[in-house]
C-alpha positions in Angstrom: 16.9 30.2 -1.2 18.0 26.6 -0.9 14.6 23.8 -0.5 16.8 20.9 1.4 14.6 20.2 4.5 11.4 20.7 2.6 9.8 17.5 1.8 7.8 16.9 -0.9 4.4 16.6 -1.4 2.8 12.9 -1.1 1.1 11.5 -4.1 -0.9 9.3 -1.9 -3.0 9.4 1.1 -2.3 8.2 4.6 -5.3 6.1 5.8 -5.8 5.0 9.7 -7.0 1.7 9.7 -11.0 2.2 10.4 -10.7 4.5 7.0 -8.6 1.7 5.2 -11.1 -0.8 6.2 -14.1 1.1 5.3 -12.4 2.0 2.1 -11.1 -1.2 0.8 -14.7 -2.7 0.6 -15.2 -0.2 -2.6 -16.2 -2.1 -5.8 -12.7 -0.7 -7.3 -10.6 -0.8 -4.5 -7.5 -3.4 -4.7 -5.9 -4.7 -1.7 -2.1 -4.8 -1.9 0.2 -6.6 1.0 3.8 -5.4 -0.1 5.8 -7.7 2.6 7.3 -10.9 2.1 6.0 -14.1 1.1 6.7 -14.9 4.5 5.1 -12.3 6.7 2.0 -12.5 4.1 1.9 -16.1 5.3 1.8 -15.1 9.1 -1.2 -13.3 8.4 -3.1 -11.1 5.9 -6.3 -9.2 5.5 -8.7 -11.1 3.7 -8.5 -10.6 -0.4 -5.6 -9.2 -0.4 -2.7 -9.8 -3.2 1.0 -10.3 -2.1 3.5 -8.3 -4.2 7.1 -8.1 -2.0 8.4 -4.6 -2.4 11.7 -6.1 -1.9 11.1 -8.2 -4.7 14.0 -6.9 -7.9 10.2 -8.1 -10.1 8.0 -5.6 -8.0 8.2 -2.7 -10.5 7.2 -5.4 -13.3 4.3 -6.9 -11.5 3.1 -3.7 -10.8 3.5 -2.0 -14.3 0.6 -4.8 -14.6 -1.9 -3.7 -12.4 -5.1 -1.8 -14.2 -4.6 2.0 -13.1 -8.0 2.8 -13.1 -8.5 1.1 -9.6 -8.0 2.0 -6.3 -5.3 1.0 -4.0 -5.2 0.2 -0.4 -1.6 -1.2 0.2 -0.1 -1.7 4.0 3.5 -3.7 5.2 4.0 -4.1 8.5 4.2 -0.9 10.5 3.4 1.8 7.3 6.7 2.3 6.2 7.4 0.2 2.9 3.6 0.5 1.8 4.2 4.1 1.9 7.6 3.4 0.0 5.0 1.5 -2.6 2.4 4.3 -2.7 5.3 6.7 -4.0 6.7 4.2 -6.4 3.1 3.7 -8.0 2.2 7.6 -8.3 5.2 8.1 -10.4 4.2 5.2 -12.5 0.7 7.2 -12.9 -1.8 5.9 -10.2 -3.8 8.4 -8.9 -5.5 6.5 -6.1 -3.0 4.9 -3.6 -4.0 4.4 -0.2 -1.3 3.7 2.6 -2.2 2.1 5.8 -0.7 4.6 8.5 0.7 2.3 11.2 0.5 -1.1 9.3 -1.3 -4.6 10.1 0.7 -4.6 13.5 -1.8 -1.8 14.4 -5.0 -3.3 12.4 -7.4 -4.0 15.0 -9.6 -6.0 12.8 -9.2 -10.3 11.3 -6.6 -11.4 9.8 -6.4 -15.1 8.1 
C-alpha cells in the first residue's frame, strides 16, 4: 500500500577500491575528490580534480563537466561521494562511480 521504507534505486554504482582503481585508469574515466579544499590538500589520488560538495558553486561546476565521461568520485569514508553520484544522475550522467568506503580505506598512494 504505502512505499516509505523502500529506498530507491541507485543511479550509480558502488565500487570497492581495487575496482575504483582498476577503473579509473580508463581513457574516459574522470577522477573527482568531492571533500574540502582542505582534506584534498592532506592527501589525494593522483589526477584527481577537487570539486567540494559542500561548496553553494558545486551544482555549477558540475553542470560543466562533459557527460560523456566516466566518473570515479570518493570523499572521505563513501558517504558524500555517494551524495555526489545521486546529484549527477539526476543531472543526466550515466556513468558515476562511488568509492564504497572512501580514501580512509584506499590501500593504494596518495600525494
Amino acid at each position: 500500500m504505502f512505499d516509505f521504507f523502500r529506498s530507491k534505486p541507485k543511479n550509480y554504482t558502488d565500487l570497492y577500491c581495487e575496482e575504483f582503481n582498476k577503473g579509473m585508469t580508463d581513457k574516459d574515466a574522470v577522477i573527482l575528490d568531492v571533500r574540502t579544499a582542505g582534506e584534498f590538500q592532506s592527501g589525494k589520488i593522483k589526477g584527481a580534480r577537487n570539486i567540494d560538495i559542500m561548496s553553494p558553486n558545486f551544482m555549477a561546476q558540475v553542470q560543466n563537466l562533459p557527460k560523456d565521461k566516466k566518473y570515479y568520485i570518493y570523499c572521505r569514508s563513501g558517504n558524500r561521494s555517494g551524495q555526489a553520484c545521486e546529484i549527477m544522475s539526476e543531472m543526466g550522467f550515466e556513468n558515476t562511480f562511488n568509492m564504497a568506503g572512501g580514501i580512509i580505506r584506499w590501500p593504494y598512494e596518495v600525494v
